[in-house]
C-alpha positions in Angstrom: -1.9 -13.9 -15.4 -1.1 -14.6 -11.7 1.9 -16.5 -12.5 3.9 -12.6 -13.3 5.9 -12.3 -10.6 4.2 -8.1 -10.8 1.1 -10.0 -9.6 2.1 -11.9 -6.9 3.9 -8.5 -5.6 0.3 -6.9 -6.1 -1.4 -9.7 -4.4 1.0 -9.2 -1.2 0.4 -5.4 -1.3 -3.6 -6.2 -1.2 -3.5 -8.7 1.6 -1.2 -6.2 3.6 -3.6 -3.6 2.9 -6.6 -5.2 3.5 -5.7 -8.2 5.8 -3.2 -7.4 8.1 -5.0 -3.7 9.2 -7.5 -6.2 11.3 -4.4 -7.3 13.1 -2.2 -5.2 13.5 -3.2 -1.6 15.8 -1.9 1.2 14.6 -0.7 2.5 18.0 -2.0 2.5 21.6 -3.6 6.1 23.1 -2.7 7.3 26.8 -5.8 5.5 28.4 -3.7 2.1 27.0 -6.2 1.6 24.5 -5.6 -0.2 21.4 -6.2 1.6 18.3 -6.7 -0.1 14.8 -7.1 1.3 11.4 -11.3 0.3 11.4 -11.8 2.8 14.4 -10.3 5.5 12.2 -12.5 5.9 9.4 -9.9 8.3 7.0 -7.2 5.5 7.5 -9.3 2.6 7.1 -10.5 4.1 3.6 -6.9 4.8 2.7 -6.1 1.2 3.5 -8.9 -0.2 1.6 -8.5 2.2 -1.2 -5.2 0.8 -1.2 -6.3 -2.7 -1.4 -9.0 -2.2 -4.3 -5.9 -0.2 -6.1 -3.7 -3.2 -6.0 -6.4 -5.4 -6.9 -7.6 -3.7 -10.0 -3.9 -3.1 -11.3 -3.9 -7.2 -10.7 -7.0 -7.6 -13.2 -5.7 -5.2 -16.0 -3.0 -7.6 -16.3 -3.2 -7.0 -20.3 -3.1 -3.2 -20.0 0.8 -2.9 -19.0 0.5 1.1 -18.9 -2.5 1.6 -16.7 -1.8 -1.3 -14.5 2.1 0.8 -14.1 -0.2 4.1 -13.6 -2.6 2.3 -11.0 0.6 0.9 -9.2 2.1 4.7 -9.0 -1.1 6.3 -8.0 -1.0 3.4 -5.1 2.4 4.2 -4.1 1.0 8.1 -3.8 -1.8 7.1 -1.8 0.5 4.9 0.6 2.7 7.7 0.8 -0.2 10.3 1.8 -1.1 7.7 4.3 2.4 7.1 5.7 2.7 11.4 5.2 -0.5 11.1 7.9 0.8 8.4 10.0 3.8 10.8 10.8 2.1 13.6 11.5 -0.3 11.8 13.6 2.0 10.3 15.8 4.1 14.0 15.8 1.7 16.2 16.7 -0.8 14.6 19.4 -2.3 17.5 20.9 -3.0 17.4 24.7 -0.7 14.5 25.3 1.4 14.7 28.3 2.8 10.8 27.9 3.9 9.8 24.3 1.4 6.9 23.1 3.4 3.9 21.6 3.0 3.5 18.0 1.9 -0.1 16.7 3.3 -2.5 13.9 0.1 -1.2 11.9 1.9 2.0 11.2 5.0 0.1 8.8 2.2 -1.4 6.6 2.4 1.6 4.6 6.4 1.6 4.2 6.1 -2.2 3.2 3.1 -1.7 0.3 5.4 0.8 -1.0 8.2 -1.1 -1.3 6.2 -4.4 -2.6 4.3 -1.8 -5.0 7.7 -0.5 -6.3 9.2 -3.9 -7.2 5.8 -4.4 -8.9 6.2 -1.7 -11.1 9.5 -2.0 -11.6 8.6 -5.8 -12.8 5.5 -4.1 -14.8 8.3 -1.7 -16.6 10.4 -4.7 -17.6 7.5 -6.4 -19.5 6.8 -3.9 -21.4 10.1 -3.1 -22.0 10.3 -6.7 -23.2 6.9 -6.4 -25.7 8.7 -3.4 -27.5 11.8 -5.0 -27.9 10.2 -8.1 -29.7 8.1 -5.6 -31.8 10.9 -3.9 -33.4 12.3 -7.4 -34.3 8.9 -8.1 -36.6 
């Protein structure tokens, strides 16, 4: 069912998980290195977690109330990442200059808002299905 508008949301929150993290660095360190989510192992397996979330959530397209659950445990997840991003980019021990953060580190802000609409979307089909079951 790719045509629900919850999928197409879930589809965008996939590729921005799992796409644009080869793109995009996360942010630069002192020695002007750039630093991207593959040569962190913890946030690359957030991302891709991430990514695999969305994508499962897409294929239970029939099951309205796990693919809702799926889409809030990805928000939680996207939040822990974006909870680590913060502190990250806070708390740089050692570091005399402040590195500049990278485009890589909104990723998080926009899956959660795309995820969000998704489930919002997710909420108003079911909604929907229980509305026409009272009228039978």
């Amino acid at each position: 069912m790719i045509q629900r508008i919850q999928s197409v949301y879930l589809l965008i929150a996939a590729g921005l998980s799992a796409g644009i993290i080869f793109l995009c660095h996360l942010w630069i360190n002192i020695k002007g290195d750039y630093v991207y989510a593959q040569d962190e192992t913890f946030y690359f397996a957030c991302f891709i977690g991430s990514s695999v979330l969305s994508l499962i959530s897409i294929l239970n397209f029939k099951k309205r109330q796990l693919q809702f659950v799926l889409g809030r445990l990805n928000i939680i997840l996207n939040f822990i990442l974006l909870g680590l991003f913060v502190f990250r980019s806070l708390n740089i021990s050692g570091e005399t200059d402040v590195s500049e953060k990278g485009i890589g580190m909104l990723i998080p802000v926009l899956s959660i808002v795309l995820l969000a609409l998704a489930n919002k979307a997710i909420k108003k089909d079911e909604d929907l299905v229980k509305s026409v079951d009272r009228l039978r």
